[in-house]
Backbone as CSV, one residue per row, in Angstrom:
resi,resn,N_x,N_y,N_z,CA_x,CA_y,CA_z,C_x,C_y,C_z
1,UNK,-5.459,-17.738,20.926,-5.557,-16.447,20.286,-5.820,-16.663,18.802
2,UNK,-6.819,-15.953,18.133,-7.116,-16.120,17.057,-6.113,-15.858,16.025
3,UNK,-5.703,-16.460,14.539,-4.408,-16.017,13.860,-5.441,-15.106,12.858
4,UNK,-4.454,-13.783,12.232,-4.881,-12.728,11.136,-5.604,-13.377,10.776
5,UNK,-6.507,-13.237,10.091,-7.328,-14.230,8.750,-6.309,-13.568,7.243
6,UNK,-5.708,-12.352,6.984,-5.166,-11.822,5.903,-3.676,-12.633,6.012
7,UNK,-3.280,-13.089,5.337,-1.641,-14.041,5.348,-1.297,-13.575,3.788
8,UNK,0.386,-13.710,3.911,0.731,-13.357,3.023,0.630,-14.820,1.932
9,UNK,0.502,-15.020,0.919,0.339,-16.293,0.143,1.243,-16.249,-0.958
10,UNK,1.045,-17.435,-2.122,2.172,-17.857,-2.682,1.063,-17.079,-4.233
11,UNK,0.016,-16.402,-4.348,-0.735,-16.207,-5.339,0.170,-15.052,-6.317
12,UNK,-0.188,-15.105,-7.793,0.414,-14.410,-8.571,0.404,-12.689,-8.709
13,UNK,1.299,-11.715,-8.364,0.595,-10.418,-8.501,0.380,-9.875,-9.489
14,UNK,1.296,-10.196,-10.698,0.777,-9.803,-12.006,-0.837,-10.843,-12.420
15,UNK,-0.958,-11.999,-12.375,-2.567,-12.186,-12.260,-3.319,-11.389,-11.634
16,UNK,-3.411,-11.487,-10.695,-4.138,-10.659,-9.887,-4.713,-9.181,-10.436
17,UNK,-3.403,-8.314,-10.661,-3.725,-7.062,-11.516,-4.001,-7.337,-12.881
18,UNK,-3.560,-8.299,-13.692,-3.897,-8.009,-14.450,-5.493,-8.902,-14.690
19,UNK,-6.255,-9.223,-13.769,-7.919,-9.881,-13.520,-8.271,-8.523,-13.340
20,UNK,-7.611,-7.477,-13.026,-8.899,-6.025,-12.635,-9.776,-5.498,-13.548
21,UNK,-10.622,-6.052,-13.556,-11.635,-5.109,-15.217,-11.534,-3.578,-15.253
22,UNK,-11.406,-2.825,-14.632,-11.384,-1.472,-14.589,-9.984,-0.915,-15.507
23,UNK,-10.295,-0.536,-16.572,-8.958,-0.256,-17.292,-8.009,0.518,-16.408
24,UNK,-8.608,1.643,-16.209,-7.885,2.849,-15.132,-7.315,2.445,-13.605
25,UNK,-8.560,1.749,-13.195,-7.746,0.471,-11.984,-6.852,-0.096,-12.335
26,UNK,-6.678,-1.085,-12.740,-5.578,-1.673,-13.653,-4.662,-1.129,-13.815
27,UNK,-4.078,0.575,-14.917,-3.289,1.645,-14.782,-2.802,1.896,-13.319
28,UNK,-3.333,2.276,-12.893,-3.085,2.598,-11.422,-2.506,1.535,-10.772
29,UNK,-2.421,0.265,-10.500,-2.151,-0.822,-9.875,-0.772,-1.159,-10.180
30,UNK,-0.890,-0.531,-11.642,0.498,-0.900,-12.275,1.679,-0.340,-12.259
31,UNK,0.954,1.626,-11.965,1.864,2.572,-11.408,2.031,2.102,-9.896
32,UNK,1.526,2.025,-9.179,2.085,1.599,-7.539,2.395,0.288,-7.720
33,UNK,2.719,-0.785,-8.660,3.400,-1.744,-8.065,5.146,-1.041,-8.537
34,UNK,5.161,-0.341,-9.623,6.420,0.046,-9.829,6.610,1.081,-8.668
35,UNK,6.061,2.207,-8.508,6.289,3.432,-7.396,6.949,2.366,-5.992
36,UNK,6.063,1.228,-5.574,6.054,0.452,-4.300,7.585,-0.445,-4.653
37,UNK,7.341,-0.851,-5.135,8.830,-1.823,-5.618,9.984,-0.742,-5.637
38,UNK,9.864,0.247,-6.323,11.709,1.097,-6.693,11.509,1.464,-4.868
39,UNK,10.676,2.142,-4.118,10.604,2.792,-2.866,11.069,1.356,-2.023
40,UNK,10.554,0.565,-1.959,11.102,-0.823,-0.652,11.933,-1.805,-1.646
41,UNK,12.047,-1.571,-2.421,13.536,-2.411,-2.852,13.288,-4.346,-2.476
42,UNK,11.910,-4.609,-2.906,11.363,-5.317,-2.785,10.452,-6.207,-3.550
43,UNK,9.680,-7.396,-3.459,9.237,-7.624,-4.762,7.811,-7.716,-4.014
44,UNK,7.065,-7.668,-4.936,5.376,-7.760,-4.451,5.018,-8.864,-4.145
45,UNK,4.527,-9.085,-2.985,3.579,-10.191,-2.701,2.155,-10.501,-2.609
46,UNK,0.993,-11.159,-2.460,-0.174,-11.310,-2.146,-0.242,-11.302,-1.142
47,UNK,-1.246,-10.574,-0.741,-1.662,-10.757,1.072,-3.106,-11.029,1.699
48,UNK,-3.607,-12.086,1.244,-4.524,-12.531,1.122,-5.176,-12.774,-0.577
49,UNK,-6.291,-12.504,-0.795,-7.314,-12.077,-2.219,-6.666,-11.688,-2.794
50,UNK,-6.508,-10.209,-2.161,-6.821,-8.939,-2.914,-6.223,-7.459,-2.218
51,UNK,-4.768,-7.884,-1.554,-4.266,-7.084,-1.240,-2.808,-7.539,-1.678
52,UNK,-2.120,-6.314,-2.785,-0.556,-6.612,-2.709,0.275,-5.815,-1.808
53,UNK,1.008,-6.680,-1.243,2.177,-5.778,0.088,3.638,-5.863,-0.425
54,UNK,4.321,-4.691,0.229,5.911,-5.045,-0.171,6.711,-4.776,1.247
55,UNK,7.688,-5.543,1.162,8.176,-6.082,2.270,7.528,-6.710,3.534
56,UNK,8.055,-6.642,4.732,6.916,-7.274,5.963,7.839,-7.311,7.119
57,UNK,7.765,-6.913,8.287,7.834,-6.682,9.646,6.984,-7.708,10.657
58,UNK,7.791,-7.888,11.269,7.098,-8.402,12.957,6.950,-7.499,13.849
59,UNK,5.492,-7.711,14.034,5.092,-6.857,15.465,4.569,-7.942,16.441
60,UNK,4.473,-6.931,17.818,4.413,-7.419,18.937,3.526,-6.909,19.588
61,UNK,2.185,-6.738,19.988,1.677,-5.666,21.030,1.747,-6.425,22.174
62,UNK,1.620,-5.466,23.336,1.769,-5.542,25.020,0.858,-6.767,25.402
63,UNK,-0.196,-7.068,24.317,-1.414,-8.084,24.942,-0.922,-9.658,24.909
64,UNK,0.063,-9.667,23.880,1.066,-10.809,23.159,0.563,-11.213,22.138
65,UNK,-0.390,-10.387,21.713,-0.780,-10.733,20.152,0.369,-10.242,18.940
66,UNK,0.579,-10.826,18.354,2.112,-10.742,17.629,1.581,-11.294,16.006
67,UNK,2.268,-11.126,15.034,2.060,-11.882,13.840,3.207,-10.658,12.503
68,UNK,2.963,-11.188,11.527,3.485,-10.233,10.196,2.626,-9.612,9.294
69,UNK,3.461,-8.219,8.710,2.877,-8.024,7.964,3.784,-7.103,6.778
70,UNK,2.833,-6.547,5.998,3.900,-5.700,4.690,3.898,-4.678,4.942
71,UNK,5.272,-3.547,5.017,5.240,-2.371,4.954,4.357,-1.330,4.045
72,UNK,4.280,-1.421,2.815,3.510,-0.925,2.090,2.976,-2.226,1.056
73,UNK,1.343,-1.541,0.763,0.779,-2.241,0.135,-0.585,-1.118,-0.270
74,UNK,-1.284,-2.090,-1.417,-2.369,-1.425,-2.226,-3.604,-2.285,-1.837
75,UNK,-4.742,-1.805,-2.250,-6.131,-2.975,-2.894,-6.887,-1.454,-3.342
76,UNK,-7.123,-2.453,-4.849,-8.352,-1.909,-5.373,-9.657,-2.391,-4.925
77,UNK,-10.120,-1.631,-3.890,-11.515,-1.697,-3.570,-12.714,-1.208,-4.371
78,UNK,-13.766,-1.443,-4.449,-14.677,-1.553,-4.725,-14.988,0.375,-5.096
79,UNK,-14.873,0.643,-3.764,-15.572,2.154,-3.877,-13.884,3.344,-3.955
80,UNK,-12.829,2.564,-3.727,-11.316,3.196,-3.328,-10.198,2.729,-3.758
81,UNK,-9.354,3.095,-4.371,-7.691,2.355,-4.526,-7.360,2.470,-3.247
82,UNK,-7.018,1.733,-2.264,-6.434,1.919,-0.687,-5.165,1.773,-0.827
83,UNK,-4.080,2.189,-0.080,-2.709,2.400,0.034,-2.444,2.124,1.184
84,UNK,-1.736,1.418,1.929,-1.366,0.821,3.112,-0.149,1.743,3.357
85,UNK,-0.193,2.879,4.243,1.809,3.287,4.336,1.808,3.094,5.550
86,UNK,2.186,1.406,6.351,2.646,1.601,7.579,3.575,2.100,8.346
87,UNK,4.470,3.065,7.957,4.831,4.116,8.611,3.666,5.213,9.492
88,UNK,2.409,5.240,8.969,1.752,6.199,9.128,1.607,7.072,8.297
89,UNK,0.336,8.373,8.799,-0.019,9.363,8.034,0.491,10.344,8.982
90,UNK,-0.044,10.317,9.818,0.247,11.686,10.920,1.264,12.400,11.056
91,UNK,2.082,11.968,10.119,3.935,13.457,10.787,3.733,13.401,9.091
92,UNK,3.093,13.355,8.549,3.134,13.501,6.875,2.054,14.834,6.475
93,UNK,2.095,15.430,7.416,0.397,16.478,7.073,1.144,17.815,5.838
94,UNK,2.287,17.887,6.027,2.648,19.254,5.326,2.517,18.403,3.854
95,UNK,3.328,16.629,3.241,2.962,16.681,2.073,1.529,15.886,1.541
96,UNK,0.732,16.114,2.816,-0.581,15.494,2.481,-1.794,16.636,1.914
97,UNK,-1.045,17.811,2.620,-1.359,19.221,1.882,-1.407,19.413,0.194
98,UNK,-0.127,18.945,-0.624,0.008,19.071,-1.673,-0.238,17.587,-2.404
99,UNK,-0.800,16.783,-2.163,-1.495,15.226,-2.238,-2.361,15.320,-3.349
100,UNK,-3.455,15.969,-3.522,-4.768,16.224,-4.694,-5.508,15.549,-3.260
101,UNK,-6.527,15.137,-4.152,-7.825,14.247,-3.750,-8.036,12.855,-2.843
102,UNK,-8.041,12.932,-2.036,-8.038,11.725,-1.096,-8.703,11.598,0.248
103,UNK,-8.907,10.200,0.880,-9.183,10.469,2.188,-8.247,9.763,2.834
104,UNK,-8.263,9.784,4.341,-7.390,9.166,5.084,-8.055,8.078,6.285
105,UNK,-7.195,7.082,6.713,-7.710,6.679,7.956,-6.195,6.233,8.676
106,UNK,-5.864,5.246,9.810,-5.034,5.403,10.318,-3.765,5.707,10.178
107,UNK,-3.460,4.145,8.785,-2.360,4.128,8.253,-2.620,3.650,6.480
108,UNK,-3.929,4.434,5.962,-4.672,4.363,5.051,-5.022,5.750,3.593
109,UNK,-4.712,5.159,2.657,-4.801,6.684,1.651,-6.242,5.732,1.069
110,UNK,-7.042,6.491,0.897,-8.165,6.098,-0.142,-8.361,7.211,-0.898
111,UNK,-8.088,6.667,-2.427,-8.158,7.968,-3.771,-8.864,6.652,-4.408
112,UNK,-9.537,7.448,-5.191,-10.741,7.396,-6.337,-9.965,6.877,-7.684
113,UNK,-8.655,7.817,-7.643,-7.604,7.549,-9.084,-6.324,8.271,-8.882
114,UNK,-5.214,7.514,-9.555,-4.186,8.407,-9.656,-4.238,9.589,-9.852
115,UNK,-5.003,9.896,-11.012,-5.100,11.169,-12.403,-5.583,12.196,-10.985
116,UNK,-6.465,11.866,-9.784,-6.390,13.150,-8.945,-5.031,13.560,-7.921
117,UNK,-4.053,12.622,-8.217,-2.988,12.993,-6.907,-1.371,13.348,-7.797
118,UNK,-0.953,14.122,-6.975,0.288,14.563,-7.387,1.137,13.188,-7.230
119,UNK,1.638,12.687,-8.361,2.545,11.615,-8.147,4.162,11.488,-7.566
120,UNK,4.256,13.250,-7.511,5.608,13.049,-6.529,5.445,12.822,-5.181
121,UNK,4.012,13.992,-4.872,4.091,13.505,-3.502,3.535,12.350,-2.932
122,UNK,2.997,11.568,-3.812,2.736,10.367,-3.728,4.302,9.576,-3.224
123,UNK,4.879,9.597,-4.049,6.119,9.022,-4.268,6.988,9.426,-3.033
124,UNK,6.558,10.508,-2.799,7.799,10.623,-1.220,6.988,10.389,-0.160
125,UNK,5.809,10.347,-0.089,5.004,9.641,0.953,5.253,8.144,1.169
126,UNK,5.266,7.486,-0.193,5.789,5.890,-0.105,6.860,5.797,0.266
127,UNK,8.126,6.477,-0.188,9.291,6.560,0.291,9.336,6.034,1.596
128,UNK,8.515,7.249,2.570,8.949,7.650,3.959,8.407,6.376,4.249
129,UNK,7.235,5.801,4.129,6.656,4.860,5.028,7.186,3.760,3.997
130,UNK,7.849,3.475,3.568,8.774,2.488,3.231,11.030,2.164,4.084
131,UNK,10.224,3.445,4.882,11.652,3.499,5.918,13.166,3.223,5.136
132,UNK,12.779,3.617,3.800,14.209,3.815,3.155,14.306,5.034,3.017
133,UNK,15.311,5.329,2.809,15.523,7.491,2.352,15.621,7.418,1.025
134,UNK,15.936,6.189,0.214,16.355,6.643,-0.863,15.726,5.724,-2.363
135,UNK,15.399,5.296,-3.358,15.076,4.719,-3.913,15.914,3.407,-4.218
């Protein structure tokens, strides 16, 4: 069975963010590593390149493909800031309502910039899919 190609690694996360040329990227990276850290009570890791995760779980699916990964995590992409909330999106629709600007995919936020999203409900969205109740 093939292993992830994405692993969590021993690489620096303040390097990392602070290599982002995008001033406002950069800003942003810096607000969700603090938002991500006070919410999972955790410290940031690399997860591969160019993805930072906080905390990490074992899964299992039925096929026996199994491996780890981080509860929440970011990457500044190219065309998106992506947000990893593996909790999910789907039982989150009432504060994805009051969110600003974004798109979605499974367990995926893609915004353009902070400056378009409400940062509380940002903040209790990380919360939830950080499976703590409380900061």
């Amino acid at each position: 069975m093939a292993e992830l190609k994405t692993q969590r690694t021993g690489k620096s996360v303040r390097a990392f963010v602070d290599s982002i040329t995008s001033e406002v990227t950069r800003r942003d990276c810096r607000t969700l590593l603090r938002l991500m850290k006070q919410a999972s009570g955790t410290t940031p890791r690399m997860w591969g390149p160019n993805i930072v995760g906080f905390g990490s779980y074992h899964y299992k699916y039925p096929s026996g493909r199994e491996g780890d990964w981080f509860r929440l995590g970011f990457s500044p992409r190219k065309q998106n800031l992506t947000l990893y909330l593996m909790g999910g999106l789907h039982t989150h629709q009432s504060l994805l309502a009051h969110l600003g600007k974004f798109k979605t995919g499974k367990a995926c936020l893609y915004l353009k910039t902070l400056d378009d999203i409400n940062l509380d409900v940002l903040t209790t969205l990380i919360r939830a899919a950080s499976g703590r109740s409380s900061p």
